[in-house]
Structures are given as structure tokens and as C-alpha cells.
VOROMAR-960436 format. One line per 10 residues: their letters; for each residue z, x, y of C-alpha. Coordinates in pm, whole numbers, plus 50000, padded with zeros to 5 digits. Example, Ala and Ser with C-alpha at 12.3 -4.5 7.8 and 13.67 -1.06 7.14 Angstrom:
2
AS	50780,51230,49550  50714,51367,49894 $
// end
This chain:
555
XXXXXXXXXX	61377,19446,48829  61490,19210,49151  61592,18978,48962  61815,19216,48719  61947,19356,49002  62028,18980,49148  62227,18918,48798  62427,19261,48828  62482,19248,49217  62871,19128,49332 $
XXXXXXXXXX	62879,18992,49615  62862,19178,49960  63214,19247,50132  63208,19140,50481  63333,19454,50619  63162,19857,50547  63347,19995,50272  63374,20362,50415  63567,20193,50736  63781,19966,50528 $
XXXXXXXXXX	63928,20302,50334  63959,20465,50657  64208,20246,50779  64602,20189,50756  64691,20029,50459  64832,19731,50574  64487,19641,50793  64326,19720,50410  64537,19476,50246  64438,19191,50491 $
XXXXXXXXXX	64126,19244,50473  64095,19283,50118  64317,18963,50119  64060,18762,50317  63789,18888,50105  63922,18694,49815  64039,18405,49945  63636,18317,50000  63471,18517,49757  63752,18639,49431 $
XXXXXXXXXX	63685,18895,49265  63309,18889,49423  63182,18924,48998  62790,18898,49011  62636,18519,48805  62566,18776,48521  62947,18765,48414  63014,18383,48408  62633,18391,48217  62820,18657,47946 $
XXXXXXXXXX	63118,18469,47907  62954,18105,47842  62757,18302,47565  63042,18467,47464  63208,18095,47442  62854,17951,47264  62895,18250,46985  63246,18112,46928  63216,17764,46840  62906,17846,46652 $
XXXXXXXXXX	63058,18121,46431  63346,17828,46355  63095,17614,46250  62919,17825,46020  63311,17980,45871  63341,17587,45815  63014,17572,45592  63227,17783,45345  63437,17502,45277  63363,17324,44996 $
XXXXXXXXXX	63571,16980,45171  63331,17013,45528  62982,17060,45589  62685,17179,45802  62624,17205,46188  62400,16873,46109  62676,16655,45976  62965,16834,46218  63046,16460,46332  63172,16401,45988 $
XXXXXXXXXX	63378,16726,45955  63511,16836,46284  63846,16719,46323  63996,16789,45942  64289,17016,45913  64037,17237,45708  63781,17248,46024  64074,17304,46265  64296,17576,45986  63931,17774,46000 $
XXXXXXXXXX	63947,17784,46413  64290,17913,46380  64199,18215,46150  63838,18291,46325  64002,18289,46709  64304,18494,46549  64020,18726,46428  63821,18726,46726  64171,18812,46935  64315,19077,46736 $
XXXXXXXXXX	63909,19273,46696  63924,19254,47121  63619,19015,47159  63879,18719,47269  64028,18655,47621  64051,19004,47668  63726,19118,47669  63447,19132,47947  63398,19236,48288  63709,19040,48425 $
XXXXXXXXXX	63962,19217,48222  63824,19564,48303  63591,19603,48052  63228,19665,48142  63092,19968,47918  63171,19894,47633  63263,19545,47705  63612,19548,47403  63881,19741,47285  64094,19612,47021 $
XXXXXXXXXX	63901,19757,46703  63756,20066,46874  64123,20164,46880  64306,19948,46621  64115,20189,46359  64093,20490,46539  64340,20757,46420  64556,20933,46692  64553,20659,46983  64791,20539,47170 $
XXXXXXXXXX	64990,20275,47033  65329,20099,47125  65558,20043,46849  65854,19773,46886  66097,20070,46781  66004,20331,47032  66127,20714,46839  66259,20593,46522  66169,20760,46219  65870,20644,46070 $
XXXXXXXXXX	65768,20356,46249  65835,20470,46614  65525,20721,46649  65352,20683,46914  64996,20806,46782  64818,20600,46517  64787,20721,46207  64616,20619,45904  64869,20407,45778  64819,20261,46095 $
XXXXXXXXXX	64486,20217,46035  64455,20096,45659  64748,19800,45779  64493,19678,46070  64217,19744,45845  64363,19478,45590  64418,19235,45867  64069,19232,45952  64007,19204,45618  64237,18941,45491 $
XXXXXXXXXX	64195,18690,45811  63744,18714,45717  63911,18616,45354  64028,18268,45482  63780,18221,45760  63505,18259,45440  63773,18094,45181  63607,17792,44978  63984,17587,45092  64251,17770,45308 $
XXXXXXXXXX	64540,17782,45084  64901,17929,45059  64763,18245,44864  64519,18331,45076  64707,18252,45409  65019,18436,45291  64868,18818,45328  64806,18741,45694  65155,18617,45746  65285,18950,45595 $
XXXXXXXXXX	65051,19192,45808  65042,19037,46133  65450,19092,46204  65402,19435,45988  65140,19538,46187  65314,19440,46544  65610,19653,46445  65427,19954,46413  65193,19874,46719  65310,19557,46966 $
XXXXXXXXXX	64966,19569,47127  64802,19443,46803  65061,19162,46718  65013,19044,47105  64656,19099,47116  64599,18880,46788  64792,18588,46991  65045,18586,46755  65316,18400,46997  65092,18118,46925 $
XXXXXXXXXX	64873,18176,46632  65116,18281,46428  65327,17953,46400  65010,17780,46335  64914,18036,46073  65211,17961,45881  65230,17563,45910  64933,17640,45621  65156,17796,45389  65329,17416,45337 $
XXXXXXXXXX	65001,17241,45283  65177,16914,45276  65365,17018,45641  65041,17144,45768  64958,16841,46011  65274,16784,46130  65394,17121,46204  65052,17187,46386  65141,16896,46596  65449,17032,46753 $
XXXXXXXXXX	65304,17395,46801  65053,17186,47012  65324,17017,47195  65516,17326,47230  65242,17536,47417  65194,17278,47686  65549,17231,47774  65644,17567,47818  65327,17620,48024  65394,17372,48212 $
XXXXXXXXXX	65822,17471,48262  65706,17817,48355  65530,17698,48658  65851,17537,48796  65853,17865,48999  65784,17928,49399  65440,18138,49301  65249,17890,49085  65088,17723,49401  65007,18085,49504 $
XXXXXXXXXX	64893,18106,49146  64658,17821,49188  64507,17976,49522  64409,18257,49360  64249,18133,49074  64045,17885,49218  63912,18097,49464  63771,18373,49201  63590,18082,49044  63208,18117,48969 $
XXXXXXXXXX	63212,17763,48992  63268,17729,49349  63087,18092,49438  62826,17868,49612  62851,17896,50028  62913,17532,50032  63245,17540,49903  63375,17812,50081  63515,17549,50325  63697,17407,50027 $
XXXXXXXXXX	63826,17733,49961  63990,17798,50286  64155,17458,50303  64357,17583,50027  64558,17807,50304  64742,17724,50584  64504,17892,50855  64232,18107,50737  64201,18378,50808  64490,18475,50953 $
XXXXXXXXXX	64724,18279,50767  64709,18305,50420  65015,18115,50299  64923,17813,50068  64840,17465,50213  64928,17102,50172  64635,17033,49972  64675,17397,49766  65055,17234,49688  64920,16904,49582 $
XXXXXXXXXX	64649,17058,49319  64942,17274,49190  65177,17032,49120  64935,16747,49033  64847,17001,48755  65194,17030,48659  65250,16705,48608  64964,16616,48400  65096,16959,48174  65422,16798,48134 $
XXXXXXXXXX	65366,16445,48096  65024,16416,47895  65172,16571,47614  65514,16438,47628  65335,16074,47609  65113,16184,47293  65443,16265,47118  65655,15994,47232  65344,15750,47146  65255,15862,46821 $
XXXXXXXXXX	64994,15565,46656  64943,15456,47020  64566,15475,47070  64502,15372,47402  64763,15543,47512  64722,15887,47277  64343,15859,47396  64417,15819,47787  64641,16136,47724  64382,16313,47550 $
XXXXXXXXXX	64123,16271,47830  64383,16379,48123  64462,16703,47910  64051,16761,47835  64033,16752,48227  64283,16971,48202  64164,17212,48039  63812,17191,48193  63949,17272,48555  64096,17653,48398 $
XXXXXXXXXX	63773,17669,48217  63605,17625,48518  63817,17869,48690  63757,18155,48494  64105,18277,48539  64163,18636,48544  64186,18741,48133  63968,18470,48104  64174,18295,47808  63796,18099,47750 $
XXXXXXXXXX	63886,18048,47350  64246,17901,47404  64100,17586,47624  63790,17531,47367  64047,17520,47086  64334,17340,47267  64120,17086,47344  63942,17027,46993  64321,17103,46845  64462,16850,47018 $
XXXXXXXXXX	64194,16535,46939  64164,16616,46608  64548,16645,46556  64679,16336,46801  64358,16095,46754  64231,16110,46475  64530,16191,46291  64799,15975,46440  65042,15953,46079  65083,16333,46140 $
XXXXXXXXXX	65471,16336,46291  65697,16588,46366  65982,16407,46259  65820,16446,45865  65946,16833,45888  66151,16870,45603  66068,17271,45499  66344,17484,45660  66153,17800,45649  65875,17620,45867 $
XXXXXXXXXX	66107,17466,46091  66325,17754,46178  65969,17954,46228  65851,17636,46469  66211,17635,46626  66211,18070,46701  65832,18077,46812  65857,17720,47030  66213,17707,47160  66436,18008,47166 $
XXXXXXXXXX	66203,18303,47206  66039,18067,47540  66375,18006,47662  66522,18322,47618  66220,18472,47781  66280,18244,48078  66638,18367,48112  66602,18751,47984  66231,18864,48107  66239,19227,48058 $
XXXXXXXXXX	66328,19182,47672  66072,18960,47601  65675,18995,47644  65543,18689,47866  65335,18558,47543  65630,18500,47347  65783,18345,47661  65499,18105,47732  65488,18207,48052  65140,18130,48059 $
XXXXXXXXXX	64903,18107,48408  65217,18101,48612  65153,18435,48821  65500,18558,48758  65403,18801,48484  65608,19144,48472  65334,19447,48587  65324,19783,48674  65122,20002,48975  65057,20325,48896 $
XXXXXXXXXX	64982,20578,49152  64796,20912,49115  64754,21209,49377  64457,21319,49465  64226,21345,49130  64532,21374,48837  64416,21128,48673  64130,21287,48489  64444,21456,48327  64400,21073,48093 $
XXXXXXXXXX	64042,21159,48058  64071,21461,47915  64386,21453,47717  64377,21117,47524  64171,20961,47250  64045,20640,47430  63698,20432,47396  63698,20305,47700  63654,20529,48003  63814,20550,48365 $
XXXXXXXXXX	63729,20222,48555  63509,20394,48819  63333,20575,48550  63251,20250,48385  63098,20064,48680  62921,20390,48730  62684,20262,48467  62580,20011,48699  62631,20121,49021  62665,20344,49294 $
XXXXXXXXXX	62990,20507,49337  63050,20343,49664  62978,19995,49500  63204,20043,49211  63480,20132,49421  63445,19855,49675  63430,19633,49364  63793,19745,49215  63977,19739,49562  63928,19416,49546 $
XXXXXXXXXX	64181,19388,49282  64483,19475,49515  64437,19114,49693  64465,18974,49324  64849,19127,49311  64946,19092,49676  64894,18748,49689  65104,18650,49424  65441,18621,49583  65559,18899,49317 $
XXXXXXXXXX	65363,19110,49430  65424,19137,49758  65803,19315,49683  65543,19601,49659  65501,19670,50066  65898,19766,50057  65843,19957,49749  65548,20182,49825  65727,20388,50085  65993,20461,49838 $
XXXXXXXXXX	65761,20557,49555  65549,20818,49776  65550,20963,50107  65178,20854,50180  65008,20630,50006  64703,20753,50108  64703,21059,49920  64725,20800,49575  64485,20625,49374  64613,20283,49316 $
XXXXXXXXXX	64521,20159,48970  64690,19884,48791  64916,19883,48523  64662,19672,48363  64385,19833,48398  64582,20199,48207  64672,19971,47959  64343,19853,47849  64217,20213,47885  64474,20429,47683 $
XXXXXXXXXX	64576,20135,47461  64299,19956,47408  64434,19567,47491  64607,19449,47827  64649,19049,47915  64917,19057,48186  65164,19200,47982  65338,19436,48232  65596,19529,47897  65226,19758,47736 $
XXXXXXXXXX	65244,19966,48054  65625,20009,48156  65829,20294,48045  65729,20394,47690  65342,20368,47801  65460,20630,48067  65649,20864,47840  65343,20883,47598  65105,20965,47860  65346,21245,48005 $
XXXXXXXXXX	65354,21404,47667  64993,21460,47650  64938,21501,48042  65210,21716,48170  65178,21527,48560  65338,21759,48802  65606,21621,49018  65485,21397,49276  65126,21362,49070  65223,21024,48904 $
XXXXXXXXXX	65421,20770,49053  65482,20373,48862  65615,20121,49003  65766,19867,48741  65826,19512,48850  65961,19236,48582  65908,18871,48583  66133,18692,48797  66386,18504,48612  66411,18112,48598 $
XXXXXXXXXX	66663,18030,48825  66733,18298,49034  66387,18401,49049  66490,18759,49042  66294,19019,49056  66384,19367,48874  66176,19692,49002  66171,20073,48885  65998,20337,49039  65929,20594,48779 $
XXXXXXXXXX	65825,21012,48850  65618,21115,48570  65785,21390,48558  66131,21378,48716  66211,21026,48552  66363,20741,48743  66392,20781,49109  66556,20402,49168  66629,20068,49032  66639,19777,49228 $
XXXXXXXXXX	66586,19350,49278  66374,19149,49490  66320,18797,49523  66006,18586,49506  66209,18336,49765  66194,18592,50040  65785,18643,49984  65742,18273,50035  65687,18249,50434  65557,18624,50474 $
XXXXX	65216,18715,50429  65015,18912,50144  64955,19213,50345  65341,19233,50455  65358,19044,50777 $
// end
């Protein structure tokens, strides 16, 4: 039993928990602050433990899918095998799968899941949840509940992506039902369409319908995913970014590295602004993003120098592996990295200037260069996944507060799976414990520069924030709609309206505060503060320039 409880135990917060909620909020923030920039999110070894299982189940369900194949083989001759388009088509289709059931990136303890530990399917075929169509109130395809049609569409996905994960050779046929359902399906429901990945599965899905394209389309999906991940950290709040995420890491939990850890600020612990060395990291980082893969296209046939590439970008991808980063996007750096070696080194006649299918290269060109760029420009009309916008901290999100107890109005007036957070953790814990364990989560938003607009925002949104439960956006999102990965766009206005119409909040009993991505240049901010009830009580813009040289509890 000790040493259960030594798995499940977080870590111990410096301060008592029943004096930290007793004072002003601004003395909670810093403290809270502090907290993390030593110890994260404080998650116990048991979750790093369940999501390098989670990461071992993966890679061996691939290989098995690939013993299907009648052109690859077994686990024992995987040396042989691994790094055909066949091998790499079947990753494609089982992490799609894996995605759109809820058992990918968004899964686990560190994306609010703890009892039971996924979404995704436990909604996705439920009748009557919430869902979020792309045509909010139009006949037909704007309902908000699911229905069965609902149901029997996602029910065929499922069904059709096991078809080519189990498929003797992945061909056009049986490739072509998925590329069919997947947009169908995120019409009537966006949260399926994002949670499948679809800003960047779904280009590589459909490079197999030209089996003769295949390679060479893959190649520039590849391409296209670093470089916009890499552009959308040309932004103030990436270094802030970086802070963040390294200091949640289970990797460096040990006490030895918490020295490391406060290096990365400017004086701990009263000045939490990034350092010298927190800048370097950050924009070392970038550069290797940029450059690796601009060098493995611009050297195509160039071993030594495709292979040098290769290893910077493994590195790469090792360090956010390492990191755990907060949605914990584990499956994207396993496949990235086996993607990109099979593709660029042992493939190096695959080019992308051998497109010749205009249906394939106007899909490439939407998915890879206009939807990104528009996002970059345009944030609130386009989700962050289809921007690329990837671990860049800039992601649109939402805080939603509720008086008193209100919101066990969610609890008992909406299908869900998944219960309240506190209610999960209570399966585990004390109450006190599970509490202390979610407040840590306000450090995560206030020290991203975006979130820090929020200390002039509160005091317009309610007259005293201690009468509110804060909760994140995120957090109702993967609770009413069964998916949430940073995409503030699930759980901004329509999310709100659907919940009203089975709730009936009160005035005053639910306030949101809506904040977009910031946009490229400007770096812009857009806000809303929403009333439940009442509607919009004011629109405004920040900046993430005037957050640089303040602190994350508002000084």
C-alpha cells in the first residue's frame, strides 16, 4: 500500500492549502506561480509510468496492423520492413484511429482525464451529447445534440480506418471511405474532425489515394508541419512557452535539477520573467525547427547531409518527448520521427517537385499553406490545428467562472462520461488534495504572456472573484464534449449557448472570458466576456507586447 500510495502521491505544495485559498488573489497567483516554476503540474511518477505504456501499446499495435500486410512482416524481421510506405501508410491510419477513439494526445491525467482516463468514443457514439457542428443552427446539420445519424457516421469511421489498418495492401478503395467520412463527420461535429488530427492526418490520408504520388506528397506534409511549427513560435510568448514546459517535466522532477529549473527565470522567486539561458533554449529550438527540415528538402539525395538533419530533428523531438508537454502530443513525436527517416533516408528519389495530380496538390497546398497562413493572420476563424500553431503558447482559450456551486447545474443536466474534475480526483484523493492539485493549473495560463490580459479582465467579468470557481475552458470542454487539445474555438460562444439551453444559469451564475490567439504581427489579442445569461457584456484587445516585462501574477 506505501508504495501505491508513493505512485499516486503529487508532489507536496510548499505552502498549506487552506491558507493559500484564504488569501487575495493576486498573493494566490504568485504563489501558485512559484509552485510551478520548480515543481509543474506536481503529477505523481505514476502518470509519466501510464503514458510510456500508453506510448509502448502504440508502436506495438503498429507493428502487429503491419503483420496484415502481405508486402511487410513480423516484429522479428521489423529491420527489414519498417521504413516502407506500407509500414509508415499503416501508422497513419492506426494513430488517426487511436486520435479520433480519444486514447491519443488527449487522453490521461495531463489533459484532465483521470476516471475514466478518454473521451472521444464514450461520446462520439453516445446519442444526445454535446457536439459542435461547423454550421452552428442550420437545418439539419447544425444540431447541437448527437443523434444517431451522428452516431452511425462516427461508427463507420471507426470502422472503415480498422479496414485499412487490417487491409492485406492500403489501396485507393479502401482509403477513399475515410477520406469521405472524416470531413463529413467534422461538419456535423468539429470536435471529431479535430480530435482525429485531421489538419495533419488528413493530407497524409489522401497522398494514398495516388499510389504513385504517395512518397512524394508525404514528403512535403512532413516538411510542412515543421515549418509552420516552427513560424508560429516567431511570437514574444514562445520563450515563456518553453519555461513552462520544461518545468512540468517528469524528467527533471528530481531535486537536483530544480536549480536548473530556476535558472530558466530572471530571479526566482520573485522574478519570474524568462532568462538569458530560457531565451537561448527557445530560440536554439527554433532554429533547428526551421532549418533541419529546410536542409532535408533543399538536399534531397544528400546523405550526409539528409542524415545530420535527421539526427538534429530526432533530438528534437526527444527534448518535447521528454517534456511531457501539457496534451501530451506523445504519438505525433514517435511518428514524426520514424516518418521522417523512413521518408528522407531511406527514400531519398521521393521529391516534391514529382507532384503532378492537381487534386493532391491543391489538397497539400489548402492543408500546408493557406489554411496555416490564414490562421496566422485571421485567428478567431480558424482552429489553431489547422493553423499549425503548434507548442507556441499562443492558443485562443476560454475561463469560465461559476458562483458559488452552479456548476453542478452541468452535472445534472447533460449527458457526459466524464465527471466534474474534483469529482474525478475524488477517486483518488481527499478533497483537499484534489483541489490543491487543479489550482495548480492557473500558473499554467498566467504565465503564458496571453494569459496574463486576464488580471485586467477579471474585475470586469465579476465583482469578486472570490465568490467563482475558476475552471478552464479546457477542462468544460473535455467534460461536456468529450475532446479538448488547446482549442479555445470547442469552448467559446456556441459551447456556451448549448450549455445555457440545458442549464438555465441565472444572471451573474456563469461568467466566460474568451481570449483569441494573438495575431502574427500585431500580436493582438481579441477578448469577450460572456453572461450566461445576459449575453455579451464587452469586447475588447490586448497585447502580448505589454505582458512581456510584467509579471504572471499582475505586477
Amino acid at each position: 500500500m506505501n508504495f501505491l500510495n508513493h505512485l499516486l502521491a503529487p508532489k507536496p505544495l510548499p505552502y498549506d492549502y487552506q491558507d493559500w485559498k484564504d488569501a487575495p488573489f493576486m498573493q494566490r497567483a504568485k504563489m501558485v506561480c512559484q509552485v510551478w516554476a520548480t515543481q509543474g503540474f506536481g503529477a505523481p511518477i505514476s502518470i509519466a509510468i501510464f503514458y510510456f505504456l500508453k506510448i509502448v501499446f502504440y508502436v506495438w499495435m503498429w507493428i502487429w496492423f503491419c503483420s496484415f500486410s502481405t508486402e511487410l512482416g513480423t516484429r522479428a524481421t521489423i529491420g527489414t520492413w519498417w521504413f516502407e510506405l506500407e509500414a509508415i501508410g499503416k501508422f497513419i491510419f492506426w494513430t488517426t484511429l487511436l486520435e479520433v477513439f480519444g486514447f491519443g494526445g488527449a487522453s490521461g491525467p495531463l489533459t484532465g482525464r483521470y476516471m475514466p482516463p478518454l473521451g472521444g468514443v464514450t461520446y462520439f457514439l453516445r446519442p444526445n451529447t454535446i457536439k459542435v457542428p461547423l454550421f452552428p443552427n442550420t437545418p439539419i446539420i447544425g444540431k447541437d445534440a448527437r443523434g444517431i445519424v451522428d452516431v452511425v457516421l462516427n461508427l463507420l469511421l471507426y470502422y472503415f480506418l480498422i479496414q485499412v489498418c487490417i487491409a492485406p495492401k492500403i489501396t485507393p478503395e479502401v482509403v477513399l471511405p475515410v477520406v469521405i467520412l472524416l470531413p463529413l463527420c467534422g461538419v456535423l461535429d468539429r470536435t471529431v474532425f479535430l480530435a482525429a488530427r485531421a489538419d495533419i492526418h488528413l493530407p497524409m490520408i489522401v497522398c494514398f489515394m495516388f499510389p504513385e504520388q504517395t512518397g512524394h506528397g508525404l514528403k512535403i506534409v512532413w516538411f510542412g508541419i515543421w515549418f509552420w511549427a516552427a513560424f508560429s513560435k516567431l511570437t514574444p510568448n514562445f520563450t515563456s512557452a518553453v519555461c513552462v514546459m520544461i518545468c512540468n517535466s517528469p524528467c527533471l522532477g528530481l531535486s537536483m535539477f530544480k536549480g536548473f529549473k530556476k535558472r530558466l527565470f530572471q530571479s526566482y522567486p520573485d522574478n519570474l520573467k524568462p532568462s538569458k539561458l530560457a531565451k537561448y533554449m527557445s530560440h536554439f529550438g527554433t532554429v533547428i525547427e526551421f532549418t533541419a527540415p529546410i536542409l532535408l528538402i533543399l538536399f534531397i539525395g544528400n546523405a550526409q547531409i539528409t542524415y545530420y538533419a535527421l539526427i538534429a530533428l530526432t533530438v528534437f523531438h526527444l527534448f518535447i518527448f521528454m517534456n511531457f508537454p501539457m496534451g501530451v502530443p506523445m504519438e505525433w513525436n514517435v511518428i514524426m520521427v520514424v516518418g521522417a527517416w523512413a521518408l528522407f533516408f531511406h527514400h531519398p528519389g521521393f521529391t516534391p517537385m514529382a507532384l503532378q495530380h492537381p487534386i493532391l496538390i491543391g489538397v497539400l497546398a489548402t492543408s500546408l499553406f493557406i489554411l496555416p497562413l490564414a490562421g496566422n493572420f485571421f485567428p478567431r476563424k480558424i482552429s489553431f490545428l489547422l493553423s499549425m500553431r503548434y507548442y507556441a503558447g499562443t492558443w485562443a482559450y476560454s475561463i469560465w467562472l461559476f458562483k458559488g456551486d452552479s456548476k453542478e447545474k452541468i452535472d445534472q443536466n447533460i449527458p457526459k462520461t466524464s465527471k466534474d474534475l474534483i469529482k474525478q480526483l475524488l477517486f483518488f484523493y481527499d478533497k483537499d488534495t484534489a483541489e490543491a492539485i487543479l489550482s495548480r493549473v492557473m500558473a499554467f495560463r498566467l504565465m503564458h504572456l496571453p494569459g496574463r490580459l486576464l488580471h485586467s479582465l477579471l474585475p470586469k467579468a465579476v465583482d469578486n472573484i472570490d465568490d467563482y470557481q475558476w475552471v478552464e475552458g479546457e477542462f468544460v470542454a473535455g467534460e461536456v464534449v468529450g475532446w479538448n487539445f488547446g482549442d479555445g474555438h470547442l469552448h467559446h460562444e456556441p459551447l456556451l449557448a448549448s450549455i445555457q439551453k440545458r442549464c438555465d444559469f441565472e444572471s451573474g451564475e456563469l461568467r466566460v472570458i474568451m481570449v483569441e490567439s494573438p495575431t502574427f504581427l500585431s500580436q493582438q489579442l481579441e477578448y469577450r466576456i460572456h453572461d450566461a445569461k445576459d449575453g455579451l457584456i464587452e469586447r475588447g484587445f490586448g497585447c502580448t507586447k505589454d505582458f512581456i516585462h510584467k509579471m504572471p501574477w499582475g505586477e
